[in-house]
C-alpha positions as CSV (number, residue, x, y, z in Angstrom):
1,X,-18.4,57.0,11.7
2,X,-21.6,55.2,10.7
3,X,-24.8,57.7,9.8
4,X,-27.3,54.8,10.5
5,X,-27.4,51.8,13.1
6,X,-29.8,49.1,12.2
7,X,-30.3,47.0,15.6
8,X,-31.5,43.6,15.3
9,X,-32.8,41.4,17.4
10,X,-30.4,38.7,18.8
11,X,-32.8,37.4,21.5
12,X,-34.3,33.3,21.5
13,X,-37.5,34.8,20.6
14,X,-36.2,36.7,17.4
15,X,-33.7,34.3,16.3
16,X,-36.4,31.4,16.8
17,X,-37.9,33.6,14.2
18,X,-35.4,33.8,11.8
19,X,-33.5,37.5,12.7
20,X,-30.0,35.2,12.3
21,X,-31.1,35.1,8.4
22,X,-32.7,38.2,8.4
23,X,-28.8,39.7,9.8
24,X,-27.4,37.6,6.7
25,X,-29.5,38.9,4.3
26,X,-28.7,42.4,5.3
27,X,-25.1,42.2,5.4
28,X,-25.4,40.9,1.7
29,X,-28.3,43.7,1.1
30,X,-25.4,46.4,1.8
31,X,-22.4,45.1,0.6
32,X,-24.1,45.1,-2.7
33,X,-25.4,48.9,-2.6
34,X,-22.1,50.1,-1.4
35,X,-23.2,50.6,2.2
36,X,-21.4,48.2,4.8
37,X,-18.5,51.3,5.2
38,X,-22.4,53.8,6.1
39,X,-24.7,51.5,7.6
40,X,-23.8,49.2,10.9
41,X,-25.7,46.3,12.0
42,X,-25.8,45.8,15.9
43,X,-27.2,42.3,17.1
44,X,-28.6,43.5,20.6
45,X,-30.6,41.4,23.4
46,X,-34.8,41.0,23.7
47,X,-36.4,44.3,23.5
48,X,-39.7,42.6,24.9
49,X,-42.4,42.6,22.6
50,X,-41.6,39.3,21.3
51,X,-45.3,39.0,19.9
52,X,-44.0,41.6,17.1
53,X,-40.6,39.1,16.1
54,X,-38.6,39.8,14.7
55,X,-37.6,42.8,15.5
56,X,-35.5,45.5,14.2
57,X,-34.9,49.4,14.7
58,X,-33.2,51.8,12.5
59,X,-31.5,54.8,14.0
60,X,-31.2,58.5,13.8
61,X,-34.6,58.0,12.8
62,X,-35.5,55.6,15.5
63,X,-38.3,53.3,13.2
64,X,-39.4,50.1,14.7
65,X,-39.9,47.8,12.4
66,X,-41.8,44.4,14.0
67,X,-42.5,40.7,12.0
68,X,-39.8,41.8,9.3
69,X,-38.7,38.8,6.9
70,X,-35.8,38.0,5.0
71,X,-37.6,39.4,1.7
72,X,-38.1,42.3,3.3
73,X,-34.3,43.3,3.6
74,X,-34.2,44.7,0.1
75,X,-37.2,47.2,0.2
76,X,-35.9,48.3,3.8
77,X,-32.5,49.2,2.0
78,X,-32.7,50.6,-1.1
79,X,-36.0,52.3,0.5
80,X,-35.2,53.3,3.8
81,X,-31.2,53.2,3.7
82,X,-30.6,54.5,0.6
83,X,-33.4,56.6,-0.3
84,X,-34.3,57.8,3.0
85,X,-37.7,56.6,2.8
86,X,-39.2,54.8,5.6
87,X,-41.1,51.5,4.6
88,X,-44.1,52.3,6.1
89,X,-46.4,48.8,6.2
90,X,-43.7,47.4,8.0
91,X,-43.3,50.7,11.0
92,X,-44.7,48.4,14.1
93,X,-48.4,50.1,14.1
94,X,-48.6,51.9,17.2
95,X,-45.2,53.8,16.1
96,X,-47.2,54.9,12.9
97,X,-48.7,58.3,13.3
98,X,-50.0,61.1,10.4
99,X,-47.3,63.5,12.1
100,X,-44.3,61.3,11.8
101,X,-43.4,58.3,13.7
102,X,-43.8,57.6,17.4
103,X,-41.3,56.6,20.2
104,X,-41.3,53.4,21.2
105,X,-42.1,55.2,24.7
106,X,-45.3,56.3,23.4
107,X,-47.1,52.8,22.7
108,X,-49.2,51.1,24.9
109,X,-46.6,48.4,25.5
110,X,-43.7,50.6,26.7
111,X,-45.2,53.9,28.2
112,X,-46.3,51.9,31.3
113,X,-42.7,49.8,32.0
114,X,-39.9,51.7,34.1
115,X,-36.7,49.7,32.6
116,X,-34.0,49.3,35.0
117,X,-33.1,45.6,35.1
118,X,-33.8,45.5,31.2
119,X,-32.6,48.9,30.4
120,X,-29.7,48.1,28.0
121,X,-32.2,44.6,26.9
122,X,-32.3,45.8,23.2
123,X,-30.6,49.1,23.1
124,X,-26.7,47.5,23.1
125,X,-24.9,45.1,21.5
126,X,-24.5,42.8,24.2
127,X,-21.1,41.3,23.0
128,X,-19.2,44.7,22.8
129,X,-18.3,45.8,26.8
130,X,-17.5,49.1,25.1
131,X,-21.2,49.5,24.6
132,X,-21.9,48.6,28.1
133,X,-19.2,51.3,29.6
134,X,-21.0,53.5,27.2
135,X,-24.0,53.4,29.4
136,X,-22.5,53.9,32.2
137,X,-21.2,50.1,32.8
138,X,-18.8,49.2,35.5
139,X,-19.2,52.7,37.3
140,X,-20.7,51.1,39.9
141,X,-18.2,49.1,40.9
142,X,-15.8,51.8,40.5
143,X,-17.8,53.8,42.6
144,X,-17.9,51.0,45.7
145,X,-13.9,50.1,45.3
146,X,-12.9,53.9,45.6
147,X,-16.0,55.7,47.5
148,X,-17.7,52.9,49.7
149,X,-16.8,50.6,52.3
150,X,-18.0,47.5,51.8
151,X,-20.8,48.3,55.2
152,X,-22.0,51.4,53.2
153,X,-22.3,49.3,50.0
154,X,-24.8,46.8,52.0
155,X,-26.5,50.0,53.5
156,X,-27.2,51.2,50.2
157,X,-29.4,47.8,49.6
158,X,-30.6,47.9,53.0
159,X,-32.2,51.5,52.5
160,X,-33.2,50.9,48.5
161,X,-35.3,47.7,50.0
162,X,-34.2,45.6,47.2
163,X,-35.8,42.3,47.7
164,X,-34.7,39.2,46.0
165,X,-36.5,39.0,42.6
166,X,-36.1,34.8,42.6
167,X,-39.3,34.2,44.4
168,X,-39.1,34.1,48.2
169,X,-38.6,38.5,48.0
170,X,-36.1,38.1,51.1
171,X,-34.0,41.6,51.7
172,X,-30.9,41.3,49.4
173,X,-29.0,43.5,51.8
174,X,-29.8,41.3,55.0
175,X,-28.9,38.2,52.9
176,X,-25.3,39.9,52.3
177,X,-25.5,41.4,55.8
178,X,-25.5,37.6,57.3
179,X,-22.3,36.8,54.9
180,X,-20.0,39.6,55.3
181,X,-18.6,39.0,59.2
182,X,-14.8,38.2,58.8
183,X,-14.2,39.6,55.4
184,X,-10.8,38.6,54.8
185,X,-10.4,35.7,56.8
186,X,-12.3,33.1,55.7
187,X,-12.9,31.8,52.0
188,X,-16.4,33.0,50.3
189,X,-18.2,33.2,47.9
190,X,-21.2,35.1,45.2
191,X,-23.3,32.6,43.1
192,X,-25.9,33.9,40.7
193,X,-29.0,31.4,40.1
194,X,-29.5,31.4,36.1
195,X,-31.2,28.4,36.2
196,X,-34.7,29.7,35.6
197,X,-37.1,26.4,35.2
198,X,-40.7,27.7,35.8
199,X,-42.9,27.0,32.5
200,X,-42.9,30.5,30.8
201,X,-41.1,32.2,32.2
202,X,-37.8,33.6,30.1
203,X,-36.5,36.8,32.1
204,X,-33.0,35.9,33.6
205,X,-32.4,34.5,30.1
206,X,-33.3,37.8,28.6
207,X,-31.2,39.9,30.4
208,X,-28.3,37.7,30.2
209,X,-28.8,37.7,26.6
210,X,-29.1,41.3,26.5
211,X,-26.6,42.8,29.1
212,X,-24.8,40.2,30.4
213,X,-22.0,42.4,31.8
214,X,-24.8,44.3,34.2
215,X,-24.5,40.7,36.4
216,X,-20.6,40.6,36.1
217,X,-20.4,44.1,37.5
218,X,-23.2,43.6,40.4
219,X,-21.5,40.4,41.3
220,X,-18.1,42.1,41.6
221,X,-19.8,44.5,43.8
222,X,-21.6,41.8,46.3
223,X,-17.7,40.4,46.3
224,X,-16.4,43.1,47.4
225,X,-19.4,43.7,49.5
226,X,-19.1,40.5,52.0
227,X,-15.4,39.7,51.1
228,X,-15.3,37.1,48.7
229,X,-12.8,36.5,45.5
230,X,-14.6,34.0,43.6
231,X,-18.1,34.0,42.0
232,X,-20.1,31.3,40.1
233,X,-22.7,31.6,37.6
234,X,-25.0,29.0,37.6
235,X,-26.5,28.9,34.2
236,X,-28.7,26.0,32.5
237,X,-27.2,24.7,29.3
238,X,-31.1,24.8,27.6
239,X,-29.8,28.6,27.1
240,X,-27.0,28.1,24.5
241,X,-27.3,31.6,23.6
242,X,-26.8,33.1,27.0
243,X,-24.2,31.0,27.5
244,X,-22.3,31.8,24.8
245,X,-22.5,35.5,25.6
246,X,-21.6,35.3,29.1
247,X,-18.2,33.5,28.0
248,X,-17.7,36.5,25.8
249,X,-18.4,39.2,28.6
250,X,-16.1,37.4,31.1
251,X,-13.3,37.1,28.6
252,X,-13.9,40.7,27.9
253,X,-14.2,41.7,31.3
254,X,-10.5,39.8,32.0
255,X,-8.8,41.4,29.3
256,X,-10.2,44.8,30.8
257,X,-9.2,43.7,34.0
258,X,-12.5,44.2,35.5
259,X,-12.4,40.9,36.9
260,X,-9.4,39.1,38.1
261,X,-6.6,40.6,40.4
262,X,-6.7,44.4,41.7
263,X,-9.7,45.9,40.0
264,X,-8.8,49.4,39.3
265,X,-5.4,49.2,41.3
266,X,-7.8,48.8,44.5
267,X,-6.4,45.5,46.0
268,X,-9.6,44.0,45.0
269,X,-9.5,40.6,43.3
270,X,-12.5,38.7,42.3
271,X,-13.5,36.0,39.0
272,X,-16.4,34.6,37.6
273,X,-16.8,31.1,36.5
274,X,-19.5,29.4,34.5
275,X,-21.6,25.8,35.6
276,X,-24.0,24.3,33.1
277,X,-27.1,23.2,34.7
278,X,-28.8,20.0,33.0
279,X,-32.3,21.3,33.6
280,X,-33.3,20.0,36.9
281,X,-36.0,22.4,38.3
282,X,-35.1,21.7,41.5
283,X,-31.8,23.1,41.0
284,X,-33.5,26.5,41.2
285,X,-33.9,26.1,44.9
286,X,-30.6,27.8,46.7
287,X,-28.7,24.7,48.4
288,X,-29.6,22.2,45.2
289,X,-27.8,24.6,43.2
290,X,-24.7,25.0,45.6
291,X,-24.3,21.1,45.9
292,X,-24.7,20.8,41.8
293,X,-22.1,23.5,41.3
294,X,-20.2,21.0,43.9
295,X,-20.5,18.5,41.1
296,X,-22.9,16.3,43.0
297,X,-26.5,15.8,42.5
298,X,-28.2,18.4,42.7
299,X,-30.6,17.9,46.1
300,X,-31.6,20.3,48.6
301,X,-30.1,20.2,52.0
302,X,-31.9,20.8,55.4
303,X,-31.5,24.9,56.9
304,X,-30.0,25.4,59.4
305,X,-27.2,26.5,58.0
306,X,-27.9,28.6,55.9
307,X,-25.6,29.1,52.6
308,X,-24.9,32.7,54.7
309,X,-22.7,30.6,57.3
310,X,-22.6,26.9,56.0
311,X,-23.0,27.2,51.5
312,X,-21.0,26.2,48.7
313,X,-17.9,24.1,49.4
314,X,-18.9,24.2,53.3
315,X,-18.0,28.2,53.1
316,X,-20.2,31.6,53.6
317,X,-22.0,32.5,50.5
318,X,-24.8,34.5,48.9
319,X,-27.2,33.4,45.9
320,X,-29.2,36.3,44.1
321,X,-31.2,35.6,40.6
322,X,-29.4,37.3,37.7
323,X,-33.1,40.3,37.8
324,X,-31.6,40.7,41.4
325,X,-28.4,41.7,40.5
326,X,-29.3,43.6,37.0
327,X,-30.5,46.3,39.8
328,X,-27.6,46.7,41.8
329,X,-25.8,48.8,40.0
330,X,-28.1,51.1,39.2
331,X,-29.2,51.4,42.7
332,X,-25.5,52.2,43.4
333,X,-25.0,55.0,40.7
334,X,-28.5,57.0,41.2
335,X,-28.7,56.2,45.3
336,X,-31.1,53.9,47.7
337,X,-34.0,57.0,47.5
338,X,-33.9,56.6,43.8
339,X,-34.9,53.2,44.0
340,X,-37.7,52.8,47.2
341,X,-39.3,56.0,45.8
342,X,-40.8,53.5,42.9
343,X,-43.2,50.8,44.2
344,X,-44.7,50.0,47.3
345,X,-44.0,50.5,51.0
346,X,-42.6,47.1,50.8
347,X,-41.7,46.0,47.7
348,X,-39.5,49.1,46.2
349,X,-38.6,49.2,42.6
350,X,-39.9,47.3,39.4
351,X,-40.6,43.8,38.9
352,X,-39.9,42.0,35.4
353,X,-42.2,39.7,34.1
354,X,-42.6,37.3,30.8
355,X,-46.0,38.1,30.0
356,X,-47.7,34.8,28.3
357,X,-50.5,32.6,27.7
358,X,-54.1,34.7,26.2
359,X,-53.1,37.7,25.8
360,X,-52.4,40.0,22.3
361,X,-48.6,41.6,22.9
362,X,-47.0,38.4,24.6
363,X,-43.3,39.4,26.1
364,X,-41.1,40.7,28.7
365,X,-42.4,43.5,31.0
366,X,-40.9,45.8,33.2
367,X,-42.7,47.8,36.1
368,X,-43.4,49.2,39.2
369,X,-44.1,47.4,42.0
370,X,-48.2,47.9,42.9
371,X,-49.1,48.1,39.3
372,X,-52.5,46.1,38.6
373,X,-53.1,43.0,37.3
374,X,-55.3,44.7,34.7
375,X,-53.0,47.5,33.7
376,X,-50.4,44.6,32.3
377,X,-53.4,42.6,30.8
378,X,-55.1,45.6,29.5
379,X,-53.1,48.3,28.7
380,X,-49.9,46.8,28.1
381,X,-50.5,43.1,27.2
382,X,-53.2,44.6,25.2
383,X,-56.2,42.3,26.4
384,X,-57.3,39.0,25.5
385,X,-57.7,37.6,21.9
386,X,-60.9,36.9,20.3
387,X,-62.9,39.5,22.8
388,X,-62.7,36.6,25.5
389,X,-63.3,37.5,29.2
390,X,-60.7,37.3,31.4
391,X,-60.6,34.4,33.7
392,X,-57.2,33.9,35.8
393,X,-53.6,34.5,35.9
394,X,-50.7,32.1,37.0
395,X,-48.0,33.9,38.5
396,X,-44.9,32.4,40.0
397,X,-45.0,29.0,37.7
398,X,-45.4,25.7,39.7
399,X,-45.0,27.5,42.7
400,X,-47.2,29.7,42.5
401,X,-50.5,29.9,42.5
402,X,-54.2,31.5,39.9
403,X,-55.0,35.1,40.6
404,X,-59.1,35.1,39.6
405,X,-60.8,38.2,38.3
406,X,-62.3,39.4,41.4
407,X,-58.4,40.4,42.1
408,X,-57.7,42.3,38.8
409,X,-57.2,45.1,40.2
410,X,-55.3,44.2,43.0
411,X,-51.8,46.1,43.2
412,X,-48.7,43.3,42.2
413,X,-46.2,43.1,45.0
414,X,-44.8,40.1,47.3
415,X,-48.0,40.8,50.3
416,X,-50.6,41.2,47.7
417,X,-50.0,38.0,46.0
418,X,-49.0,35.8,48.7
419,X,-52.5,37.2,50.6
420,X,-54.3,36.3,47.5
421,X,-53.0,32.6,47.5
422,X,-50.2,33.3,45.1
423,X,-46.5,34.5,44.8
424,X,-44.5,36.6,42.6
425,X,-42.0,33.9,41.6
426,X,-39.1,34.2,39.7
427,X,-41.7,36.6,37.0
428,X,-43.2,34.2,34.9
429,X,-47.3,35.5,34.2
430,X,-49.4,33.4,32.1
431,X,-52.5,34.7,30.9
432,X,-55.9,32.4,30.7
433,X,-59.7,33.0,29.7
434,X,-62.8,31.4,30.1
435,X,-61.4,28.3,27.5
436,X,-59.0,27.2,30.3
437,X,-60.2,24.6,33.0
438,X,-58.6,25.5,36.1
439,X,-58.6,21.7,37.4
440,X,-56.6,20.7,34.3
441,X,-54.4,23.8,34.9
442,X,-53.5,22.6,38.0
443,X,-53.0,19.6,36.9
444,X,-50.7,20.5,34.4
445,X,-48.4,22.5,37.1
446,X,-48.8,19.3,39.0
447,X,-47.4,17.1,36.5
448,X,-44.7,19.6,36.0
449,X,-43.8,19.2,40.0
450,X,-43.9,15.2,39.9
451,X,-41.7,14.9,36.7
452,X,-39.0,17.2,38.4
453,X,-38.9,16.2,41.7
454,X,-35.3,15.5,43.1
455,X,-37.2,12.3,45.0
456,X,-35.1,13.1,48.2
457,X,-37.7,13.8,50.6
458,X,-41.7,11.4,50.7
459,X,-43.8,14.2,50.8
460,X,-42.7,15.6,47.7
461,X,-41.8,12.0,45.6
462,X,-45.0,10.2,46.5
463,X,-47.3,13.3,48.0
464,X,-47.2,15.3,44.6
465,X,-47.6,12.2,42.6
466,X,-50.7,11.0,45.2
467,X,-51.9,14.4,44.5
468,X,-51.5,14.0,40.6
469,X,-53.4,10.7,40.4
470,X,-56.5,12.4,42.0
471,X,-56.4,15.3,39.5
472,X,-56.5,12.8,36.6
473,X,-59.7,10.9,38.1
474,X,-61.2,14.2,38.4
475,X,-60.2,15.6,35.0
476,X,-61.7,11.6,34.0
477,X,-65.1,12.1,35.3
478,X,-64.2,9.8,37.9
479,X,-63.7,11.6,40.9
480,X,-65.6,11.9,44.3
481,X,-66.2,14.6,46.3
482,X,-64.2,12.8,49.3
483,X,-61.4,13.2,46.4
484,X,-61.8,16.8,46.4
485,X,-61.4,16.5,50.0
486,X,-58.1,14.4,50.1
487,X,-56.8,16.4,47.8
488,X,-57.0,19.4,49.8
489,X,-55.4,17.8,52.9
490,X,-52.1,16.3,51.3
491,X,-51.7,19.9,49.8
492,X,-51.4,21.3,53.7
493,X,-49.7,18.2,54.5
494,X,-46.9,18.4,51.7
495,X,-46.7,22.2,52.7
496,X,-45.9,21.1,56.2
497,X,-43.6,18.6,55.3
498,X,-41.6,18.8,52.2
499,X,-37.7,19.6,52.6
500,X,-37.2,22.8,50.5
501,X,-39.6,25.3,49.3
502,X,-40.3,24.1,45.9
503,X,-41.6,21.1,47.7
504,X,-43.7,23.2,50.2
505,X,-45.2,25.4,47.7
506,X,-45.6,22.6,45.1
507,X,-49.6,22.4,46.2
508,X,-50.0,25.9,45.7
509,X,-51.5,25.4,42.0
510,X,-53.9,23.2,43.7
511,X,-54.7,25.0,46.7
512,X,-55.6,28.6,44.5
513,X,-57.8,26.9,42.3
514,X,-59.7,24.8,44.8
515,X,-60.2,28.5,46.3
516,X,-61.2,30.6,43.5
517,X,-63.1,27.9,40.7
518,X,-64.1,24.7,43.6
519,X,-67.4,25.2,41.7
520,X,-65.7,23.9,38.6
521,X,-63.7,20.7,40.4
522,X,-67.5,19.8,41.8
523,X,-68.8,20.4,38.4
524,X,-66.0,17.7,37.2
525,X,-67.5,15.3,39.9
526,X,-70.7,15.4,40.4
527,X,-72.1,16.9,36.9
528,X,-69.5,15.0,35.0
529,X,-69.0,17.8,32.9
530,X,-65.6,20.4,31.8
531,X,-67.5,23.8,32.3
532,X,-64.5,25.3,29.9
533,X,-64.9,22.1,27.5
534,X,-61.3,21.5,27.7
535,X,-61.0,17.7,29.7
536,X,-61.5,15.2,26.7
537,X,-63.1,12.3,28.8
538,X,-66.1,14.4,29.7
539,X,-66.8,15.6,26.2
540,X,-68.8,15.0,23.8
541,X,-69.3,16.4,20.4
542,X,-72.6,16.3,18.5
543,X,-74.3,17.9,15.2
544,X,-77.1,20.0,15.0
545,X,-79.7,18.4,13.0
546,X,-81.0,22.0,12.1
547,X,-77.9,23.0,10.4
548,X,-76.6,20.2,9.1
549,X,-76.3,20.3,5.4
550,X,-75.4,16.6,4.9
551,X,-72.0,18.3,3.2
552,X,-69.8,15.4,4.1
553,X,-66.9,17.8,4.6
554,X,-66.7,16.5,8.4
555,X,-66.9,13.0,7.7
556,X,-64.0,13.3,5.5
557,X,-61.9,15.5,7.9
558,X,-62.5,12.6,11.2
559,X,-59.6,11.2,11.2
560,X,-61.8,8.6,13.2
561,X,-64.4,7.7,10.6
562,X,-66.9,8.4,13.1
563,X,-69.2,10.5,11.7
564,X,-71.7,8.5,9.7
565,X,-74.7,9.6,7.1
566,X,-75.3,10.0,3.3
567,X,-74.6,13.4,1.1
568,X,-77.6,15.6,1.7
569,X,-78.4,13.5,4.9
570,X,-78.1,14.7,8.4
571,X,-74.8,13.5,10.0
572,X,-74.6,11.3,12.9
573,X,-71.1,11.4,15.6
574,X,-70.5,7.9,16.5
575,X,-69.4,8.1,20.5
576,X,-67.5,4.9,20.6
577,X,-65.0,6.2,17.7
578,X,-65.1,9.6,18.2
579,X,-61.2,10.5,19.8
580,X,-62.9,13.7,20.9
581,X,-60.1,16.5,18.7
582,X,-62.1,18.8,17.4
583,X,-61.2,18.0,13.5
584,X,-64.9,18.1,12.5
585,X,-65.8,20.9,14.4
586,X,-63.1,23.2,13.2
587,X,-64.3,22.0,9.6
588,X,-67.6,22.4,9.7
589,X,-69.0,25.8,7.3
590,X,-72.3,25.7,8.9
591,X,-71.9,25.3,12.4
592,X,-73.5,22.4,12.7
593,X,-71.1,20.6,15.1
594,X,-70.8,21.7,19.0
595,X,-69.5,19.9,21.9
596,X,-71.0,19.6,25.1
C-alpha cells in the first residue's frame, strides 16, 4: 500500500515536453531517499491544460503541479514527499489559495467542463485495465450481455440523442439501427475512425492515450448491438503513442477475456484489430477508410450503399469516432435521461474540443452542448494574449468554417454552427485575433485541402486547386474583384459536385470568410493593402524619421542589408532588398520601424 501517488503526465503534449525525463528523474529521486517501496508513480493520459506541461499531481493531497522540470524533481521530493511540505512556486496558480490548496474543479479551466468522454483522461494509468475496472470499466458491457437485448441497447442511444461526434452529428443509434437487421446471419462489422487529420485538432488521440479501454468496451457493446464479431480500429501511425497503448489494452482485454470468444460466459464473441493509417486526410471520410482498412487506396466510394448495408469487405458495418464511443458506456451505466438532460434540444451531452491558436490556457475541453463561444475563450481558455480583441474562431478544421465576433455568444451545437456558416467537426477550435488575415486563413485551409486530396473526383483535384491559385493572387495584391467573384462560384460549384463530404465542404473556409471579413478580401484588391499586416507582398516596412536614433542596431540585425544610413543618421528601408520579416522591427528600442 502506497501513502502517495504522483501522476504524471504521459500525453504527446507532456512528453513533447519532457515528462518521460521528468518520470526518470523521479524514479532515481526516490530510490535514493528510500521511497520507491512509499511513493508510486502513475503515467496517466492528457489532463487537458496542455498550456501548463508538463504536468503532474501528487495525491492524498491532490497538488497540481504545472511546467515542472527535471531539476525540479529533487525539491518536490525531499520537500513535498519526504517532508510533507508542498513546493509552493510550482502549485499551478489558480490551485494556490491563503486557505490551502484548491481543486482542480475550482479553476477557471475545469469548473465549466462536464467530463464524460475524458473522464478517466489524466486520472488513470491508462496501461493498467485494473485501473479502468476500478472506475467502473467494462460494466457496461456486462450490463448489455446479461440485462439488454441488443434492440434496448440501440434504444438506449436512440433516447440519449447521442449524435456522432466525427463531424456530420448523424444519430449514432439510427446509424446502428440501419446495421442490425439479420444479426446472426450475415457477417458484420464495428470500425472506429482514429484517424483524426484536421490541423489542431488532437482529441481522439487524447482519449486513446488516456483511456483506451473506454473504446474497446463501447465497441464490444455496438457488436453485440447489431450482431457483429469483429471490430477494427482504424488508427494513424503519426500517433505512436496511442498506438502503442491500444496494443497493450487489447492484449489485456484478451487475457481478461473481455474480448475474444463468450464474454462473460454470454455466447458473445467479438475482437478488435489494429490498421495503421499513413496520414491521408481523406481517410477520415467513412468509405475511404473502409477501402484502406481493405488494403487498397484509400478513396471514397459513391452512397448508395451506405457502409450500413454495403461497407467494409462488401458486408453491413457501422463507423463511430473514438469521442463517439468514449460516451457509450457511460450512457449505458447512468441511463438515456442522464445524458439528453445535458445540452440542447438537439444536440444532448458534451462536446470535446482542442482548444488552440490565440488564446492563454491552450488544451483539451470538455462541455455542454449550447455553451458560448465566449465562455470557452473567456472563462476557460482564459482570453486572448497581449489584451488583443477577439476576431474569429475556426471550428471544424478544413471543413469547417470562421465563427466572427458578432456570434460570440452564440450557443455551440450542430444547428448553431452549421446556420452560422460553420460546423462542429471532429472538435478542433482555433482561436484568432485582429493579427490574423482571414483571406490568408482561408488560404491556408485551402492549401491544406489541395495537398490531401485523394484526386479521384475533378471538382475536388482541379476545383480546390483553381480555388487556391485565386487566393494566392489575392493574398499578392494581384487580384480582381471578378476574382472575388469566381471564387465564390466554384465554392457552390465544388459543394455541388465533389464525391464525398470532405470534398463538398472543402470551400467552407472560403465561403465563411467571404461572409463575415469580404471587406478585408476587397481591401486585398482594390486597396492593395493586408488590413491585419500579415500577407508579405503587400507590405511594407518603413522608419520613423522622428524616432530614429541612427543606432544602427537594425541595419545590423537585416539579414538583407537593406536598411542603409550612417551612426547618428536617420535610417533609410531599401524596398527592393527588404524580404519583408520583421527582423528590424522586432529590434528596434525606439520604435522607430512600423510596417504599413
Amino acid at each position: 500500500m502506497y501513502r502517495s501517488h504522483v501522476l504524471v503526465c504521459g500525453g504527446t503534449g507532456c512528453t513533447s515536453s519532457g515528462s518521460e525525463k521528468i518520470i526518470e528523474a523521479l524514479k532515481n529521486e526516490l530510490e535514493k531517499n528510500g521511497l520507491t517501496d512509499e511513493v508510486a508513480i502513475v503515467k496517466t493520459g492528457c489532463h487537458g491544460l496542455c498550456a501548463a506541461g508538463p504536468i503532474m499531481a501528487v495525491y492524498p493531497e491532490a497538488c497540481f503541479y504545472s511546467m515542472v522540470k527535471v531539476e525540479d524533481i529533487p525539491e518536490i521530493v525531499s520537500e513535498h514527499l519526504l517532508k510533507g511540505r508542498v513546493v509552493s512556486r510550482l502549485l499551478y496558480k489558480e490551485t494556490s489559495a491563503e486557505g490551502g490548496i484548491l481543486s482542480l474543479n475550482e479553476t477557471d479551466f475545469y469548473k465549466k467542463q462536464t467530463r464524460i468522454a475524458l473522464r478517466n483522461c489524466g486520472v488513470i494509468n491508462p496501461e493498467n485495465i485494473d485501473e479502468y475496472i476500478g472506475t467502473g470499466g467494462y460494466e457496461a458491457l456486462g450490463k448489455v450481455l446479461t440485462e439488454m437485448t441488443p434492440d434496448e441497447v440501440i434504444q438506449t442511444l436512440l433516447d440519449a440523442g447521442l449524435r456522432g461526434r466525427g463531424g456530420a452529428g448523424f444519430p449514432t443509434g439510427l446509424k446502428w439501427k440501419f446495421a442490425s437487421g439479420n444479426r446472426g446471419n450475415v457477417q458484420k462489422y464495428v470500425c472506429c475512425n482514429a484517424d483524426e487529420g484536421d490541423p489542431g485538432a488532437f482529441m481522439d488521440r487524447s482519449v486513446l492515450e488516456g483511456d483506451p479501454h473506454v473504446v474497446l468496451e463501447a465497441m464490444a457493446i455496438a457488436g453485440y448491438a447489431i450482431g457483429a464479431d469483429q471490430g477494427y480500429i482504424y488508427v494513424r501511425a503519426e500517433y505512436p503513442i496511442a498506438v502503442e497503448r491500444l496494443k497493450i489494452a487489447i492484449a489485456q482485454a484478451r487475457e481478461y477475456g473481455l474480448l475474444g470468444k463468450n464474454i462473460f460466459d454470454t455466447g458473445f464473441n467479438f475482437d478488435i484489430d489494429l490498421r495503421l493509417g499513413a496520414g491521408a486526410f481523406v481517410c477520415g471520410e467513412e468509405t475511404a477508410l473502409m477501402t484502406s482498412i481493405e488494403g487498397k487506396r484509400g478513396e471514397p466510394r459513391p452512397r448508395p450503399p451506405f457502409p450500413a448495408v454495403k461497407g467494409l469487405f462488401g458486408k453491413p458495418t457501422i463507423l463511430n469516432n473514438v469521442e463517439t464511443y468514449a460516451n457509450i458506456p457511460q450512457i449505458i451505466l447512468n441511463g438515456a435521461q442522464w445524458f439528453a438532460s445535458m445540452g440542447t434540444e438537439k444536440s444532448k451531452g458534451t462536446k470535446v474540443f482542442a482548444l488552440g491558436g490565440k488564446v492563454n490556457n491552450t488544451g483539451l475541453v470538455e462541455i455542454p452542448m449550447g455553451t458560448t463561444l465566449r465562455t470557452i475563450v473567456e472563462d476557460i481558455g482564459g482570453g486572448i494574449p497581449g489584451g488583443k480583441k477577439f476576431k474569429a474562431a475556426q471550428t471544424g478544421g478544413p471543413s469547417g468554417g470562421c465563427i466572427p465576433a458578432e456570434h460570440f455568444d452564440v450557443p455551440i451545437d450542430y444547428d448553431n454552427l452549421i446556420a452560422i456558416g460553420s460546423m462542429m467537426g471532429s472538435g478542433g477550435l482555433i482561436v484568432m485575433d485582429e493579427d490574423n488575415c482571414m483571406v490568408d486563413i482561408a488560404k491556408f485551409f485551402l492549401q491544406f485541402t489541395v495537398d490531401e486530396s485523394c484526386g479521384k473526383c475533378t471538382p475536388c483535384r482541379v476545383g480546390t486547386k483553381r480555388m487556391y491559385e485565386i487566393l494566392d493572387k489575392i493574398t499578392k495584391g494581384q487580384g480582381t474583384m471578378e476574382d472575388i467573384d469566381k471564387l465564390e462560384e466554384l465554392c457552390y460549384y465544388i459543394k455541388e459536385n465533389a464525391l464525398c463530404g470532405l470534398g463538398q465542404t472543402a470551400p467552407n473556409p472560403v465561403l465563411s470568410t467571404l461572409r463575415y471579413f469580404r471587406d478585408e478580401y476587397i481591401a486585398h484588391v482594390v486597396d492593395k493593402k493586408c488590413p491585419a499586416g500579415v500577407c508579405k507582398d503587400l507590405l511594407s516596412y518603413k522608419i520613423d524619421p522622428d524616432k530614429c536614433r541612427g543606432c544602427t542596431l537594425c541595419a545590423r540585425t537585416c539579414p538583407a542589408d537593406a536598411i542603409e544610413g550612417k551612426v547618428k543618421e536617420t535610417h533609410y528601408i531599401n524596398p527592393d532588398k527588404c524580404l519583408k520579416c520583421g527582423a528590424c522591427m522586432e529590434k528596434c528600442r525606439f520604435g522607430a520601424i512600423y510596417k504599413e
